[in-house]
ChimeraX commands (.cxc) that place a marker at each C-alpha (Angstrom):
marker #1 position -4.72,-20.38,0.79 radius 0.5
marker #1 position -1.70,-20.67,2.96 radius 0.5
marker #1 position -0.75,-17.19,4.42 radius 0.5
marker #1 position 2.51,-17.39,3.36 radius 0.5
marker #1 position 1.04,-18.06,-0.20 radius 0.5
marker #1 position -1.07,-15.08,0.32 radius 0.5
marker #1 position 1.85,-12.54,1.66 radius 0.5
marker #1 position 3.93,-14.16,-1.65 radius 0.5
marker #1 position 0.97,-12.83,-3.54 radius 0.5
marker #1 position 0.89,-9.63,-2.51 radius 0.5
marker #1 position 3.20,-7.91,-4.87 radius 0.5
marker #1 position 3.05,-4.07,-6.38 radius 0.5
marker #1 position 1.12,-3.37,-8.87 radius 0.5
marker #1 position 1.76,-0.15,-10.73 radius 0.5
marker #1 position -0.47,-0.66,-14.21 radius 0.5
marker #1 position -4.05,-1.39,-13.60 radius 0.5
marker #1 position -6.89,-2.70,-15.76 radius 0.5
marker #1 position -9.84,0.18,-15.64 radius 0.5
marker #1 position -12.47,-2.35,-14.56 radius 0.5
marker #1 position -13.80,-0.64,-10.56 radius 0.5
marker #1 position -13.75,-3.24,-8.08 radius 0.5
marker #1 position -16.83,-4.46,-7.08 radius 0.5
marker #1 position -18.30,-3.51,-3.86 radius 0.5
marker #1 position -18.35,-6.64,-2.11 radius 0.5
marker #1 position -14.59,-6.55,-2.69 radius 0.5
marker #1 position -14.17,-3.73,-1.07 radius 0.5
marker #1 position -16.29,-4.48,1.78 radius 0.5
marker #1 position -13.75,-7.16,1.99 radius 0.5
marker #1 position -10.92,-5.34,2.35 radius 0.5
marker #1 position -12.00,-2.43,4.88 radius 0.5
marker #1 position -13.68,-5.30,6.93 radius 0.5
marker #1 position -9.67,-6.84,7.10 radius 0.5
marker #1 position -8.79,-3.54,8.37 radius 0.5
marker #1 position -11.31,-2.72,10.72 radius 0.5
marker #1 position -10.41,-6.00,12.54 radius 0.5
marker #1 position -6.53,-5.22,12.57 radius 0.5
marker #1 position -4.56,-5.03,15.88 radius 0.5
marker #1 position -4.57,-1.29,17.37 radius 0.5
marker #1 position -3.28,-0.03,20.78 radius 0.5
marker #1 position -5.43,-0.76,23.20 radius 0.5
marker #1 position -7.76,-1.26,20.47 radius 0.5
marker #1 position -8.61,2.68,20.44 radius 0.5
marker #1 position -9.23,1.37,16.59 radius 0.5
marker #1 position -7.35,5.91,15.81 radius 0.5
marker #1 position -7.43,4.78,11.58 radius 0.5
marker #1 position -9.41,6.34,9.22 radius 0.5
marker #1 position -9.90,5.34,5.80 radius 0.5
marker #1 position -11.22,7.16,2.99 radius 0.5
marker #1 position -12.79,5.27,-0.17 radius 0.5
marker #1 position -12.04,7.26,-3.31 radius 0.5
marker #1 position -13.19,5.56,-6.41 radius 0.5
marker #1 position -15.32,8.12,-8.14 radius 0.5
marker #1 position -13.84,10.06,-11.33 radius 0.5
marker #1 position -13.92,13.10,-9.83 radius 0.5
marker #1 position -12.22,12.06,-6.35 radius 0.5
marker #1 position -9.67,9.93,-8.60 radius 0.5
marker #1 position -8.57,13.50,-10.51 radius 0.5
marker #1 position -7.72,14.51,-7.65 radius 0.5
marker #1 position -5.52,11.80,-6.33 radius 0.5
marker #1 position -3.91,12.40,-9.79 radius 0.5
marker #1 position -3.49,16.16,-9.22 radius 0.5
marker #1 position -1.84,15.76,-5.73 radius 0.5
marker #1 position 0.87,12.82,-7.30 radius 0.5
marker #1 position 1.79,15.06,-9.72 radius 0.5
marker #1 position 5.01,16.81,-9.23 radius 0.5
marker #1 position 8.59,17.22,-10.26 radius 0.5
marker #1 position 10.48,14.57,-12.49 radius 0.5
marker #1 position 13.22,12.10,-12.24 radius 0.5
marker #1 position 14.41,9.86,-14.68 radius 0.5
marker #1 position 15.00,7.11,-12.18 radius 0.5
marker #1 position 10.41,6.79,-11.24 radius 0.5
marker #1 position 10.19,6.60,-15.45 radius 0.5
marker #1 position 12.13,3.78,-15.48 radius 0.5
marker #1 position 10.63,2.14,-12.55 radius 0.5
marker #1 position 7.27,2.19,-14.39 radius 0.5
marker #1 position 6.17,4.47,-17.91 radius 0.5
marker #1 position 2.81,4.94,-16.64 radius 0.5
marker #1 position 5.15,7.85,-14.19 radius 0.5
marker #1 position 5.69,9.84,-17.04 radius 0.5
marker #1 position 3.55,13.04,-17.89 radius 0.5
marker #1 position 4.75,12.19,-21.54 radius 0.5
marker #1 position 6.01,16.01,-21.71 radius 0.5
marker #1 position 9.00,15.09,-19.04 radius 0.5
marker #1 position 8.45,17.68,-17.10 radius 0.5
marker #1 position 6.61,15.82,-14.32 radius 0.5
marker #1 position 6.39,12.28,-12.56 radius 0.5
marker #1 position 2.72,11.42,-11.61 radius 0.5
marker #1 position 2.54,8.80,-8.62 radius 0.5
marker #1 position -0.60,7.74,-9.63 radius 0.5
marker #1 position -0.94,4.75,-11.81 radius 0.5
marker #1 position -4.68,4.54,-12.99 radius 0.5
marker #1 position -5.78,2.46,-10.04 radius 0.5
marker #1 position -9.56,2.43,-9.74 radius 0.5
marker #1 position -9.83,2.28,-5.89 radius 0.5
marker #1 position -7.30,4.43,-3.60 radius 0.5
marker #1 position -7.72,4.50,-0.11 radius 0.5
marker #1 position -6.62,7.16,2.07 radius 0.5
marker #1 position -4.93,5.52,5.36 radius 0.5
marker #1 position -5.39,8.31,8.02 radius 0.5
marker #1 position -5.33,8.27,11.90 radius 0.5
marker #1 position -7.09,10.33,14.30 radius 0.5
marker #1 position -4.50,12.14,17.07 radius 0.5
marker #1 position -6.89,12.75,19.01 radius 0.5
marker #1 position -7.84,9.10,19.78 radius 0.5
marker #1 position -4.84,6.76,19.48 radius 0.5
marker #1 position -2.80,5.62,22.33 radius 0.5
marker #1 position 0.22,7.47,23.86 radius 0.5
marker #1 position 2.87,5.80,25.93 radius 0.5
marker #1 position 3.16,6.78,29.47 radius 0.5
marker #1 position 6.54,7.40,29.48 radius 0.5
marker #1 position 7.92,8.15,25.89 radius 0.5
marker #1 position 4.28,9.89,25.23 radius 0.5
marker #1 position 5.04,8.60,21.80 radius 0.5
marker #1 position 1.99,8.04,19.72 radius 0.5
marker #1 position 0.69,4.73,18.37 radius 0.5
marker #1 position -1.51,5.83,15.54 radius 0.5
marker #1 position 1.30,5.29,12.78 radius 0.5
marker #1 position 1.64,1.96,14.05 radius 0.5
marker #1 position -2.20,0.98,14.44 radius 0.5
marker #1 position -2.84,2.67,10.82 radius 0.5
marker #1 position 0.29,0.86,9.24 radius 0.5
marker #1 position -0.95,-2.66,10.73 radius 0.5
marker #1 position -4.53,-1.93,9.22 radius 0.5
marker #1 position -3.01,-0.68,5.68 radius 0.5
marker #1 position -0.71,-4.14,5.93 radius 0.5
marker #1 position -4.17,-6.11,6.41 radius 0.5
marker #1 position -6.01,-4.64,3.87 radius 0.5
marker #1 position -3.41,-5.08,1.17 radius 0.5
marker #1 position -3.19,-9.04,2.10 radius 0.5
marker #1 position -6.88,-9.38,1.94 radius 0.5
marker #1 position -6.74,-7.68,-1.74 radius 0.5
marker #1 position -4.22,-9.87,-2.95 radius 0.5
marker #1 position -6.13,-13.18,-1.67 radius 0.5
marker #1 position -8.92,-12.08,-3.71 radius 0.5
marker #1 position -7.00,-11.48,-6.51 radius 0.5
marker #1 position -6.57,-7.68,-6.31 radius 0.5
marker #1 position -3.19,-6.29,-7.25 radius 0.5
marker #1 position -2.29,-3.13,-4.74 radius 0.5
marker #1 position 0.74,-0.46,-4.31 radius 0.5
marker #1 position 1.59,1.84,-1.10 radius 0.5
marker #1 position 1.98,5.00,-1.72 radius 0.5
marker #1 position 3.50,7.52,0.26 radius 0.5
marker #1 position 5.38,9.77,-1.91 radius 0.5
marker #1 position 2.60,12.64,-2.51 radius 0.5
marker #1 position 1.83,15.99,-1.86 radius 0.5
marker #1 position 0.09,16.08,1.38 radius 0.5
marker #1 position -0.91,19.58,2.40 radius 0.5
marker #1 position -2.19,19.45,-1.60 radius 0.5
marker #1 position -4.33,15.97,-0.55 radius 0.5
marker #1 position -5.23,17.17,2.75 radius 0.5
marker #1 position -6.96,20.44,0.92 radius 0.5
marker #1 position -8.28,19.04,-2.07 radius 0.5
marker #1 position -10.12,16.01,-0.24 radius 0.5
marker #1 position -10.73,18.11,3.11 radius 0.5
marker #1 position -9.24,15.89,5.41 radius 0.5
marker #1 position -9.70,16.99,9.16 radius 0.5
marker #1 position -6.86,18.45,10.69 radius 0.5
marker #1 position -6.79,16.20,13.71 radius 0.5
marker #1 position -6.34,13.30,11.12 radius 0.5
marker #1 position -2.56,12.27,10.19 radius 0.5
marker #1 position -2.35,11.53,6.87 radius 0.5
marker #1 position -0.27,7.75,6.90 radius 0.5
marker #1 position -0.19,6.81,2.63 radius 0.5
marker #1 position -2.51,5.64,0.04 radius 0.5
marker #1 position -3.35,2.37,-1.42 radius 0.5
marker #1 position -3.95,1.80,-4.50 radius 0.5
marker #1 position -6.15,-1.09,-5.07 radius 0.5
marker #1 position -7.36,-2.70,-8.46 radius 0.5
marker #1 position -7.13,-5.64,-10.95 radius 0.5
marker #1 position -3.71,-5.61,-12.82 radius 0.5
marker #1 position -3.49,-4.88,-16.46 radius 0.5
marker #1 position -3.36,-7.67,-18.70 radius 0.5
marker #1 position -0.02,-6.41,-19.82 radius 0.5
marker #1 position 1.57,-6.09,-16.01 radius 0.5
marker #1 position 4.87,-7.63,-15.42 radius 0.5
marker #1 position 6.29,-7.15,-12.03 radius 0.5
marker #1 position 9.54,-5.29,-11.90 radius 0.5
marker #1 position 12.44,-7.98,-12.10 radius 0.5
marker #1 position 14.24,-5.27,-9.61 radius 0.5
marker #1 position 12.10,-5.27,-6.99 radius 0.5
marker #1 position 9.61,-7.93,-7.26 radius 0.5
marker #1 position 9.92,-11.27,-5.24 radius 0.5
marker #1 position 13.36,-10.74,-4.28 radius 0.5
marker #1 position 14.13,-11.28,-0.40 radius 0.5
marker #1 position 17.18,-11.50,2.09 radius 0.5
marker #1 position 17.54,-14.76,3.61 radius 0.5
marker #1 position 16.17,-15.23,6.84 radius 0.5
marker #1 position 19.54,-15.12,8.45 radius 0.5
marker #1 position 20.05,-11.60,7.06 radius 0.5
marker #1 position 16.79,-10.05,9.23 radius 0.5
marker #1 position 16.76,-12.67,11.49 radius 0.5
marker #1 position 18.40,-13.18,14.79 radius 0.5
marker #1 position 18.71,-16.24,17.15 radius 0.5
marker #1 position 18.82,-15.28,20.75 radius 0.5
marker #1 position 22.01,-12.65,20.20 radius 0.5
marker #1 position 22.36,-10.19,17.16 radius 0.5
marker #1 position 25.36,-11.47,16.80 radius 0.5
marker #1 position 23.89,-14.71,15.89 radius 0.5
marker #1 position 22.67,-15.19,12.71 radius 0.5
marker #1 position 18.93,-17.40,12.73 radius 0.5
marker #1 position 19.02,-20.51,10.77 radius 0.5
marker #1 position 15.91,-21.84,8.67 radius 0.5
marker #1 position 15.10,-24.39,6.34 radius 0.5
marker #1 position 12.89,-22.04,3.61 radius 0.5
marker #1 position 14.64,-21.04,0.58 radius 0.5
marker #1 position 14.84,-18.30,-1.79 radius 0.5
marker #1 position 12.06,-19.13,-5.00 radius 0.5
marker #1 position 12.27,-17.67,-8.14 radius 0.5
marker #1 position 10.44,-14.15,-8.85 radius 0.5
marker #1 position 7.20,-14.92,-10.44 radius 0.5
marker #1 position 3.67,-13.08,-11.29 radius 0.5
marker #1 position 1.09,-14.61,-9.01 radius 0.5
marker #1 position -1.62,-12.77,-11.33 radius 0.5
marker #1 position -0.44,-14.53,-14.85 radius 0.5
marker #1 position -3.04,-17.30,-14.07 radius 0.5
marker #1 position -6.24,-14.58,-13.64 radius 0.5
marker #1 position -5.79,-12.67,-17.23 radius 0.5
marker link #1:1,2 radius 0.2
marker link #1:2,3 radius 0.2
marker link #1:3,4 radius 0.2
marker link #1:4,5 radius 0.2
marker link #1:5,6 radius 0.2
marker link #1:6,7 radius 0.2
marker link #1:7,8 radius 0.2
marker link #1:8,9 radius 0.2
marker link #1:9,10 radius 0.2
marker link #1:10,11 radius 0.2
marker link #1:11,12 radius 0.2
marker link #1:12,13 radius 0.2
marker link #1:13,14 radius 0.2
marker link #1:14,15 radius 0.2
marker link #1:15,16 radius 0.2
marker link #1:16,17 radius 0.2
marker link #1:17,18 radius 0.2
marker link #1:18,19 radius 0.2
marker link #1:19,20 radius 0.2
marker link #1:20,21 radius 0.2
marker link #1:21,22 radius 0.2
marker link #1:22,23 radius 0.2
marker link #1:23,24 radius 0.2
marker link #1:24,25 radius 0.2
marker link #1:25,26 radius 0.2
marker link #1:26,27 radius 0.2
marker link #1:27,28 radius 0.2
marker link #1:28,29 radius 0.2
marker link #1:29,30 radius 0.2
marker link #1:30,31 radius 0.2
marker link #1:31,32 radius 0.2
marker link #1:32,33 radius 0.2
marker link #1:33,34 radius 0.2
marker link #1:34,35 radius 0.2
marker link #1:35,36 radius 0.2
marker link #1:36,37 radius 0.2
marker link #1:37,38 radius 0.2
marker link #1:38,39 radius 0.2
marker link #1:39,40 radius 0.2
marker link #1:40,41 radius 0.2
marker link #1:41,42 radius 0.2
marker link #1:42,43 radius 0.2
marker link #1:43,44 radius 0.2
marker link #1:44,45 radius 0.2
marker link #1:45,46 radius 0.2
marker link #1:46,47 radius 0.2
marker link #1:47,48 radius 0.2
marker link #1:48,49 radius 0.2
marker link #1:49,50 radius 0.2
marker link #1:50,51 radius 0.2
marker link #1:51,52 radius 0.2
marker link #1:52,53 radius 0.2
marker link #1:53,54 radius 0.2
marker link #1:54,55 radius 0.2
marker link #1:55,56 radius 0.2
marker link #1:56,57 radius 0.2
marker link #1:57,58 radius 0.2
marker link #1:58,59 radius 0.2
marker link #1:59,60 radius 0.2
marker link #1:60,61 radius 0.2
marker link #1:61,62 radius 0.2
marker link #1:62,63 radius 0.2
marker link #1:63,64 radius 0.2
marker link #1:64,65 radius 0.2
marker link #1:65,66 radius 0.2
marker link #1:66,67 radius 0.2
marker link #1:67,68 radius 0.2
marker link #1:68,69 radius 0.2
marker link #1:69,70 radius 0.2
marker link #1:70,71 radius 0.2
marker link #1:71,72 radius 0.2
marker link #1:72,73 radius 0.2
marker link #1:73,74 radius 0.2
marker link #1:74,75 radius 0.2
marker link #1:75,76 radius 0.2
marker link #1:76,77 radius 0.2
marker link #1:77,78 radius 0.2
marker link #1:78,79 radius 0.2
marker link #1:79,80 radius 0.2
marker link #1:80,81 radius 0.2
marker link #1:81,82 radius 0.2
marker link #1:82,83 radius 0.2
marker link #1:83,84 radius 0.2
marker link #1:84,85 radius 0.2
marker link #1:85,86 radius 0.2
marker link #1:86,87 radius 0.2
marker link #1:87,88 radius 0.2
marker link #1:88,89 radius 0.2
marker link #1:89,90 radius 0.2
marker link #1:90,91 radius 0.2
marker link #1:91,92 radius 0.2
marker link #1:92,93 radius 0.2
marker link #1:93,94 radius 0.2
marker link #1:94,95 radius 0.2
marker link #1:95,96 radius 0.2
marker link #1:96,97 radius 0.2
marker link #1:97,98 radius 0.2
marker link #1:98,99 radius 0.2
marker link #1:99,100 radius 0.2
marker link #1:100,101 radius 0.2
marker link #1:101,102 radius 0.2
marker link #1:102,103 radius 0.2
marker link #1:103,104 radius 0.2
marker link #1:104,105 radius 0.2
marker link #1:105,106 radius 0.2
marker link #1:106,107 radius 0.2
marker link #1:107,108 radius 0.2
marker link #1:108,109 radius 0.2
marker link #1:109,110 radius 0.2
marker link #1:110,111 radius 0.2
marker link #1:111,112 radius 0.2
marker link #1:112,113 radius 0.2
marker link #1:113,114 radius 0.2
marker link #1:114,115 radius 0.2
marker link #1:115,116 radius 0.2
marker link #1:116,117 radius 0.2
marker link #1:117,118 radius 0.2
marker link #1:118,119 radius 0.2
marker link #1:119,120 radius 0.2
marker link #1:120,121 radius 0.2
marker link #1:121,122 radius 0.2
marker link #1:122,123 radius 0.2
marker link #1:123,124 radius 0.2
marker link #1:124,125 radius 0.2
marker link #1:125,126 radius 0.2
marker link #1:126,127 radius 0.2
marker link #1:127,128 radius 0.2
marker link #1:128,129 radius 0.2
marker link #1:129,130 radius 0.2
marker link #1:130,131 radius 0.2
marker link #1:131,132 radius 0.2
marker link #1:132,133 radius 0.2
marker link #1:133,134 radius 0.2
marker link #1:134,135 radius 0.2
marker link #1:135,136 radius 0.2
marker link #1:136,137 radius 0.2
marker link #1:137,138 radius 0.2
marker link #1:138,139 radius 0.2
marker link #1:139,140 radius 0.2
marker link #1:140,141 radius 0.2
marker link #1:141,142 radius 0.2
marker link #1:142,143 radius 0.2
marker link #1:143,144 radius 0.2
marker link #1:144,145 radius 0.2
marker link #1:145,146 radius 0.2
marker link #1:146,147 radius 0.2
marker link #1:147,148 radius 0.2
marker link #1:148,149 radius 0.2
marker link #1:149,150 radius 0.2
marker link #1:150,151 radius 0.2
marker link #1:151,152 radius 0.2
marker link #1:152,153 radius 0.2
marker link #1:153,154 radius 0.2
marker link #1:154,155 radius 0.2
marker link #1:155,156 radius 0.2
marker link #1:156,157 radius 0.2
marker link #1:157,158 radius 0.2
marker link #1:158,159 radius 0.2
marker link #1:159,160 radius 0.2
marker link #1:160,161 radius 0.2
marker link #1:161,162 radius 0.2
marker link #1:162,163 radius 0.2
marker link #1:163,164 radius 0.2
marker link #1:164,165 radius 0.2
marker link #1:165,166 radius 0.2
marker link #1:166,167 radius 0.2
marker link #1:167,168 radius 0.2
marker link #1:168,169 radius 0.2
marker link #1:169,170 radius 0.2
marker link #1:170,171 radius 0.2
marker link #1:171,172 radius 0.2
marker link #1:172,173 radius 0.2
marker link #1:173,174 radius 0.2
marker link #1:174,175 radius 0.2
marker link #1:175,176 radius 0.2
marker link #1:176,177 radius 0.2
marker link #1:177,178 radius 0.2
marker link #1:178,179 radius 0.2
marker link #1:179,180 radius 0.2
marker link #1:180,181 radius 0.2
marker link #1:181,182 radius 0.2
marker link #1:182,183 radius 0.2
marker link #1:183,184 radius 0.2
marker link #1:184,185 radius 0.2
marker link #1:185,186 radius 0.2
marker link #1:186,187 radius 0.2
marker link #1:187,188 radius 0.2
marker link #1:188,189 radius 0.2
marker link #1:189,190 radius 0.2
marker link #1:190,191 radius 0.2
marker link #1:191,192 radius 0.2
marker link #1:192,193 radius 0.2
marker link #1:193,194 radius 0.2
marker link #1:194,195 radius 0.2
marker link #1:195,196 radius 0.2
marker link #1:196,197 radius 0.2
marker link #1:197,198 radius 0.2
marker link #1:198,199 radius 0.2
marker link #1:199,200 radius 0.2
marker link #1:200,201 radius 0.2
marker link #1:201,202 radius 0.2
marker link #1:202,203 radius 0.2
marker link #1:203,204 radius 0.2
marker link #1:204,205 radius 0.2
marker link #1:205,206 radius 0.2
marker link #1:206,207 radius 0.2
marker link #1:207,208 radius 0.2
marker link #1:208,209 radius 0.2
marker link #1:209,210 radius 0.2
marker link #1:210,211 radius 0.2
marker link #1:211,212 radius 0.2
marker link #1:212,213 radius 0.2
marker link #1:213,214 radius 0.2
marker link #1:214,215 radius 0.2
marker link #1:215,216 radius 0.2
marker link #1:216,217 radius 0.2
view
C-alpha cells in the first residue's frame, strides 16, 4: 500500500466493535513507534498498553466530565444517556497512553525548549498509520482529565502526559463524520512556494469523503 493510501486510511474512529486486538497487532503498532524519529534519538516516549477491563474503567472514569451538546452530536456514543455528562471514551478495546520522560528528551541550547512533545507526537503519528494499514480504526485523544489519569493509572511524575489513542476495529455500523472526515484544504492553502506570499501549485486533487473500512465488515 501506497503511503498516501495509508495516511487516506487513517481516519477517526469513534464507535468500535468489542473484538481486543490481537497481540501481534499490537506488537505492530508499538514496534512503528519505537522506530519513530526522536531528538537526537534520546527515544524520551513512553507508552502505556491498557486493554484490560479493569484499566479500560478507568480510561472511562477519567473521560468523563461535564456536557455539551455540541460532543453529542459529534458522536452518541458521548452521551452518559442522563445528559449530565460527555464521556470521551468511545468503547475502544486498546488505548495507549502517549507519555514522555522530562528527564531524558532533548533541550535546545539556546531556547532550552524541550523536544519530548515533539518526539512523542511523531511516535503517536506512526503508530496510528501502522493501525490503519492493518486495518485498525484509531482516534487521538487529548481532551481528558489528566491529574485524574495520572492518579488512577500511577503515572510517574517525571512523565508528561502527551494524549491517548484509541485503537480498535470499527463497528460494523461506523460511518465517518461527513463534517470532519476526508475533507482537506488544497495544497495551495498550507502550502508555500519559495515566499508565503506565494501560493504552491500541485497537480493532486480533492477526492470525495469515503470509509476506507466499508470493504473489511
Amino acid at each position: 500500500m501506497d503511503f498516501r493510501d495509508i495516511s487516506k486510511k487513517r481516519i477517526t474512529v469513534r464507535k468500535f466493535d468489542q473484538r481486543p486486538v490481537e497481540k501481534e497487532k499490537v506488537d505492530l503498532i508499538l514496534e512503528a513507534g519505537r522506530w519513530s524519529p526522536t531528538a537526537v534519538d534520546y527515544q524520551p516516549q513512553r507508552v502505556l498498553v491498557l486493554n484490560q477491563p479493569e484499566q479500560l474503567d478507568k480510561v472511562r472514569e477519567f473521560c468523563t466530565f461535564g456536557y455539551d451538546k455540541k460532543y453529542v452530536e459529534l458522536t452518541e456514543e458521548c452521551d452518559t444517556k442522563d445528559h449530565k455528562n460527555n464521556v470521551y471514551y468511545y468503547g475502544a478495546p486498546l488505548v495507549l497512553m502517549v507519555c514522555y520522560d522530562k528527564d531524558v528528551c532533548w533541550k535546545h541550547p539556546q531556547s532550552g525548549e524541550a523536544s519530548g512533545s515533539t518526539d512523542a507526537t511523531i511516535v503517536a503519528t506512526h503508530m496510528m498509520l501502522e493501525a490503519a494499514s492493518i486495518d485498525l480504526g484509531t482516534v487521538w485523544i487529548s481532551y481528558f482529565d489528566k491529574d485524574k489519569a495520572r492518579k488512577l493509572l500511577n503515572i510517574p511524575e517525571n512523565y508528561e502526559i502527551l494524549c491517548m489513542l484509541y485503537i480498535g476495529y470499527p463497528a460494523k455500523d461506523f460511518k465517518p463524520n461527513p463534517i470532519m472526515s476526508g475533507k482537506r484544504f488544497p495544497i495551495e492553502h498550507t502550502c508555500f512556494d519559495n515566499d508565503f506570499a506565494v501560493p504552491y501549485k500541485t497537480e493532486f486533487f480533492e477526492e470525495a469523503p469515503r470509509n476506507p473500512f466499508e470493504n473489511n465488515k
